[in-house]
C-alpha positions in Angstrom: -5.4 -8.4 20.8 -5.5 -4.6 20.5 -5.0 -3.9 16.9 -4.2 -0.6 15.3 -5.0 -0.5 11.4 -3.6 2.9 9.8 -4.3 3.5 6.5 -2.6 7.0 4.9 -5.6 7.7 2.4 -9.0 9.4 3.1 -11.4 7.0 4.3 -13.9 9.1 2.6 -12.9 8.7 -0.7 -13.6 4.9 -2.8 -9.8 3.4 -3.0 -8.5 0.3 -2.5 -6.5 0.6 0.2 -9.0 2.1 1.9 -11.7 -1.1 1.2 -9.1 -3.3 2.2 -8.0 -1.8 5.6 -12.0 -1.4 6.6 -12.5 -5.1 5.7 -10.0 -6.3 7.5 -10.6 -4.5 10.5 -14.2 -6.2 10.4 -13.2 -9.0 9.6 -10.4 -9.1 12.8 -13.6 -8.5 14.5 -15.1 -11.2 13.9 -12.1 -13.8 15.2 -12.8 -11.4 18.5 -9.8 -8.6 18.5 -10.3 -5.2 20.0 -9.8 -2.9 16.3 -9.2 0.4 15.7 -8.5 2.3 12.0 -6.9 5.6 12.4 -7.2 7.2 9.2 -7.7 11.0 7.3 -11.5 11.6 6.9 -13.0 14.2 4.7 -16.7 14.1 6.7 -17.8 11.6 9.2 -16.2 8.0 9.3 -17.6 5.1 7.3 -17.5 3.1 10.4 -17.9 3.5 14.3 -14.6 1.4 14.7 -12.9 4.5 13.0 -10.6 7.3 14.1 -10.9 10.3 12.1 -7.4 12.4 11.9 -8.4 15.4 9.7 -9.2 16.2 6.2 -6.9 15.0 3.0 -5.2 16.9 -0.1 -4.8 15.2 -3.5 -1.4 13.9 -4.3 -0.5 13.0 -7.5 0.9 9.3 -7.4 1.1 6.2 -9.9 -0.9 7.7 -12.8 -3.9 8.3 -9.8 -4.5 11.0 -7.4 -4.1 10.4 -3.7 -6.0 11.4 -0.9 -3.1 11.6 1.6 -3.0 13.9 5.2 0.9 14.9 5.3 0.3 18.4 8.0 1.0 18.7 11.6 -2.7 18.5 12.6 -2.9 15.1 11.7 0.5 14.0 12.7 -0.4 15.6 16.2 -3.7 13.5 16.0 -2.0 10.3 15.4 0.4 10.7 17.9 -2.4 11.2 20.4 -4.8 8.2 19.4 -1.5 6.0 19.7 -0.9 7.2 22.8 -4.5 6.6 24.3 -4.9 3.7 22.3 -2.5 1.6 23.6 -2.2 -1.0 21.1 -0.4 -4.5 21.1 0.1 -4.4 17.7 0.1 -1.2 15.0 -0.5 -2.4 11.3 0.6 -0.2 8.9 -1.3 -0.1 5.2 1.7 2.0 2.7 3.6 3.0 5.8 6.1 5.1 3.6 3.1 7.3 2.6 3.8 11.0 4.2 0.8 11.3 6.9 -0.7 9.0 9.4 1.1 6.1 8.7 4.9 7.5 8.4 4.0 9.4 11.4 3.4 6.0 13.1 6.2 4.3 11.7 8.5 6.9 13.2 6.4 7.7 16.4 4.8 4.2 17.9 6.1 2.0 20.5 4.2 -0.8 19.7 5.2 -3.8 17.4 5.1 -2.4 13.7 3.5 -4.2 10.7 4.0 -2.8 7.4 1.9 -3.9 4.4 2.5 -2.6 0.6 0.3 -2.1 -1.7 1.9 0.1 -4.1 3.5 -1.5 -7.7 5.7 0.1 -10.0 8.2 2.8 -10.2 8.5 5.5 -7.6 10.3 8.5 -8.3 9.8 9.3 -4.1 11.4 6.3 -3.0 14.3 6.8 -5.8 15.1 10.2 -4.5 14.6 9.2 -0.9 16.1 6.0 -0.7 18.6 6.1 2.4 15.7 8.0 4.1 13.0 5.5 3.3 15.3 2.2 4.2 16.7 3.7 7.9 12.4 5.0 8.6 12.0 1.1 6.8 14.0 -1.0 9.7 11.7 0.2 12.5 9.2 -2.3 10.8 9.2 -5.3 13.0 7.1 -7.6 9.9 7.0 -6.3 6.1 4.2 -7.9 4.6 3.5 -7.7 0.8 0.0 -8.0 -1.1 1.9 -9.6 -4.8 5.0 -10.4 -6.0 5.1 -6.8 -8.0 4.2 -5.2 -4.9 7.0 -6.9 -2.9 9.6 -6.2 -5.7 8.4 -2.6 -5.8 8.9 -2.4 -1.7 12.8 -4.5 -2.0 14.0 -2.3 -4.0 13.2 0.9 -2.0 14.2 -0.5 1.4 15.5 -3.7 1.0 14.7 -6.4 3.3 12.3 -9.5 3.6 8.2 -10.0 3.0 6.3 -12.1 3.8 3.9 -12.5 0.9 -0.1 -11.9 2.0 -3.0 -11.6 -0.1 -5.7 -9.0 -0.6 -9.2 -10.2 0.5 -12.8 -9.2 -0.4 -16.1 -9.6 1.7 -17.3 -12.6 -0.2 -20.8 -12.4 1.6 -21.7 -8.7 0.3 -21.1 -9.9 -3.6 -22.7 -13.4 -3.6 -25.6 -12.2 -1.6 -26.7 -9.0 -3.5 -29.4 -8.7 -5.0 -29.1 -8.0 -8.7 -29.7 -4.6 -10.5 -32.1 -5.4 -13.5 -31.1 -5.0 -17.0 -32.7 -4.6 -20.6 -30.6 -6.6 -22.2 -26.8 -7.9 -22.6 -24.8 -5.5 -20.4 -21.1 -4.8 -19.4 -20.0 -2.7 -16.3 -16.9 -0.8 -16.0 -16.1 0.8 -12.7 -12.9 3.0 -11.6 -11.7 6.6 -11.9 -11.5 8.2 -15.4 -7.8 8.5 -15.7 -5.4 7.2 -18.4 -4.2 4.4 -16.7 -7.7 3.2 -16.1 -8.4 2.2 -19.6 -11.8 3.7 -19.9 -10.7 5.1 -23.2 -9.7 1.6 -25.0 -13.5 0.7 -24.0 -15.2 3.2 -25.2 -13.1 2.4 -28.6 -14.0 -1.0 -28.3 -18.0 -0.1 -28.3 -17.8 0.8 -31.8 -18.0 -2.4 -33.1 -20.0 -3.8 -30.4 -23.7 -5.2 -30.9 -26.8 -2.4 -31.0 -28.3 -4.1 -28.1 -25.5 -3.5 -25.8 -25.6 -1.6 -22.7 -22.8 -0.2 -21.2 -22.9 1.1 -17.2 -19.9 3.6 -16.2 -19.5 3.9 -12.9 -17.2 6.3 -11.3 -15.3 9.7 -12.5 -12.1 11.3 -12.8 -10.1 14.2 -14.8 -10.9 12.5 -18.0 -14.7 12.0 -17.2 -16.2 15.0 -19.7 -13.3 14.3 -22.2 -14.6 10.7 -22.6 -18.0 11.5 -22.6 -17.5 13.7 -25.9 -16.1 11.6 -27.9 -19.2 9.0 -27.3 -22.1 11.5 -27.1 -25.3 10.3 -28.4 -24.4 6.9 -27.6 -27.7 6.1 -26.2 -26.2 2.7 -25.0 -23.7 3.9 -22.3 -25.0 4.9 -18.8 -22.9 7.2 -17.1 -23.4 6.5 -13.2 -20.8 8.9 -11.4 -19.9 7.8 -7.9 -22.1 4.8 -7.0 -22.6 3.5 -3.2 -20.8 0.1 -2.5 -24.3 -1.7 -2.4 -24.9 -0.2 -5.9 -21.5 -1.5 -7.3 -22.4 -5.2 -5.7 -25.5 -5.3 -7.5 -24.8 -3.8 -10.6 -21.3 -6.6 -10.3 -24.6 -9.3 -9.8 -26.8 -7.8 -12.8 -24.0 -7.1 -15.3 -23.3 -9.9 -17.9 -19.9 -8.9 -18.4 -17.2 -7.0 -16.2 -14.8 -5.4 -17.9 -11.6 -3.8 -15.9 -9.6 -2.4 -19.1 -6.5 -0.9 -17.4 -3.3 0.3 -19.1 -0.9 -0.6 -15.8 -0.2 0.3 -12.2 -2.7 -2.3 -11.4 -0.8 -4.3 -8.0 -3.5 -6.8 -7.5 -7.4 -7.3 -9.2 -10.0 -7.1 -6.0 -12.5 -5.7 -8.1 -11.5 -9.2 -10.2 -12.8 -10.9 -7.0 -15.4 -9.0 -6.6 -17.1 -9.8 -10.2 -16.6 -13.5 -9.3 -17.6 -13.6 -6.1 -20.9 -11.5 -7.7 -21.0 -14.6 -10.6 -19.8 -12.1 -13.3 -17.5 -12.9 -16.2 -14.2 -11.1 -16.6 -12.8 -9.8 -19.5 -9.7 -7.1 -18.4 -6.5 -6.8 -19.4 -3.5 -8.7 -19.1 -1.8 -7.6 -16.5 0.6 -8.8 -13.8 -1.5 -7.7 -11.3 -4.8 -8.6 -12.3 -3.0 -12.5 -13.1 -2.5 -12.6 -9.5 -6.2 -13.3 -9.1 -7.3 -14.1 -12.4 -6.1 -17.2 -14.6 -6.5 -16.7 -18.2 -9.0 -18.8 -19.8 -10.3 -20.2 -16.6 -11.5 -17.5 -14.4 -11.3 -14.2 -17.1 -10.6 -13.8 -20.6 -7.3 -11.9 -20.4 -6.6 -9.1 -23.4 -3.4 -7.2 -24.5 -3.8 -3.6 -22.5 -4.8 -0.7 -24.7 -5.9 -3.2 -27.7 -9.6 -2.3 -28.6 -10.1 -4.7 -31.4 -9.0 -7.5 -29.0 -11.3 -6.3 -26.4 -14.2 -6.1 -28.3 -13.9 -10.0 -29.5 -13.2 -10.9 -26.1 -16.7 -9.1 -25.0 -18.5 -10.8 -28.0 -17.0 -13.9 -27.1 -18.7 -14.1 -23.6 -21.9 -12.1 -23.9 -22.5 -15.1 -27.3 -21.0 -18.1 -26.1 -23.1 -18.9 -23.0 -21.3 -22.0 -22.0 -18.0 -20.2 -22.2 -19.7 -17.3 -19.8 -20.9 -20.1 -17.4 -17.6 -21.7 -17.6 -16.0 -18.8 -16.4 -18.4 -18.0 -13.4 -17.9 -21.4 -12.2 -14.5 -21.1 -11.9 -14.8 -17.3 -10.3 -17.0 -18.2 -7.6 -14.1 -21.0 -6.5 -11.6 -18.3 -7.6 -13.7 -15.8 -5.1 -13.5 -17.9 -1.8 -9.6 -18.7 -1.9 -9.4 -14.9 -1.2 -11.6 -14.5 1.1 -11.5 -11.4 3.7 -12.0 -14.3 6.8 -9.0 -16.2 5.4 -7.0 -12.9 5.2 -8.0 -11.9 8.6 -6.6 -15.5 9.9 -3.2 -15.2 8.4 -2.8 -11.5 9.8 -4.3 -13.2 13.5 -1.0 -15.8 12.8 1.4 -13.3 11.8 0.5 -11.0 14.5 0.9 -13.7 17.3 4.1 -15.2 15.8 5.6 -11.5 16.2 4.6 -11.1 20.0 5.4 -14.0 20.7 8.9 -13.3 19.4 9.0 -10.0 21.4 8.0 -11.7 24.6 
């Protein structure tokens, strides 16, 4: 098959979205599909199998910012690689985004598959709602990657999902070689933005041991806010943006991941991650990161924003051993259930059932 994989966010820029669509069009690869991802880049494309459409603004959305390309430039450019292309199929990752994908939603021939991402409330949709449903029916499947993400999507347009995973590159976590530490050491990594939970963390460090190292990877609007109110905390590492084979073997070094977040969280890959890197997990308890993680088994789970709770949870694992092993174990089984090849396999069925269908 001839599969077209648009994603509406800049390629350029770390998001998940973004990881997901480039793993999947590898992984489609590998069963032996022709793939294309046609996508906004802001400098030259992570990956030869990509089709750069033009440069991105930032868009506030969910508590984040979003690299999205909504101008006549790259509509005109997405128009045109669907045209040459000539796809049998045209996946859609957030196809009501403004840019690439709505473009293609409204604009492609081909078979459409729509995949959301997106959980919560949406003002855009709200306002837009007999707009988004009738642009919504020209989607031959609508896939959804959790049960908060397919509410979410229902309630905006309406309709049946069929209910697909997110999937992580097993072989780049379990395989990394790990970053070495000085002693017992947690690793946070996402944008510093409220709904990230950095904050609660840095709360929780207070009454965390001396020894304790902390690596922050990432940045964001809150980034020299957050590192006030810690300075001279000689046990916190600020990394800025970090290279994806850095964040796999800092995941393998770490003793502890934590993933803090407040809400807007649809589904935990970065959960995967860590136990497919044979990290323990303490986060928050949130729908989304439950998806992926059990509580108890594969992470400890915390109330979101608590930072007395977090810090027992981290103290818990980084000084019961057995409990830290126990929860590895149960990662690394936790890890290969969501597997990118598995993900890849139930796309490969879904797209055959549907041209078949056509045919």
């Amino acid at each position: 098959m001839r599969v077209g994989l648009v994603c509406p966010y800049s390629l350029s820029l770390p998001g998940g979205v973004q990881g997901q669509v480039l793993g999947l069009a590898r992984a489609l690869r590998n069963l032996g599909h022709n793939v294309r991802v046609l996508a906004p880049c802001d400098g030259p494309p992570p990956d030869s199998g990509v089709t750069p459409l033009g440069n991105s603004i930032p868009l506030a959305s969910n508590g984040s910012v979003a690299p999205i390309a909504p101008d006549a430039a790259n509509a005109l450019r997405t128009i045109a690689a669907l045209r040459d292309e000539a796809f049998d199929i045209v996946h859609l990752h957030e196809p009501m985004v403004p840019g690439p994908t709505m473009t293609a939603l409204l604009f492609a021939d081909e078979p459409l598959v729509g995949t959301f991402h997106r959980a919560g409330a949406s003002s855009a949709y709200d306002k837009l709602r007999p707009v988004v449903r009738s642009f919504g029916r020209r989607l031959s499947l609508r896939c959804a990657v959790s049960e908060d993400a397919r509410a979410t999507a229902h309630d905006a347009l309406g309709g049946d999902y069929e209910l697909v995973f997110n999937g992580i590159e097993t072989d780049r976590f379990t395989k990394a070689t790990a970053w070495p530490t000085d002693g017992p050491t947690v690793f946070f990594i996402g944008r510093h933005e409220h709904r990230k939970g950095l904050g609660v963390l840095l709360e929780a460090m207070a009454s965390l041991p001396k020894d304790l190292h902390l690596w922050v990877a990432g940045d964001g609007p809150q980034t020299a806010e957050l590192q006030a109110t810690v300075k001279g905390d000689q046990r916190i590492e600020w990394l800025g943006r970090i290279s994806d084979d850095e964040v796999a073997r800092r995941l393998k070094g770490a003793d502890v991941f934590c993933a803090p977040s407040l809400h807007g969280e649809s589904f935990g890959v970065v959960l995967l991650e860590a136990m497919a890197a044979q990290t323990a997990i303490v986060a928050s308890d949130l729908p989304g990161y439950r998806n992926v993680a059990r509580p108890d088994s594969d992470a400890l789970l915390v109330p979101p924003g608590d930072s007395v709770a977090l810090a027992v949870a981290l103290r818990r694992v980084l000084d019961d051993r057995r409990l830290g092993a126990d929860l590895v174990r149960a990662g690394e089984v936790r890890a290969e259930e969501f597997s990118m090849d598995r993900l890849a396999e139930r796309y490969e069925q879904l797209y055959g059932s549907l041209l078949a269908t056509r045919a």
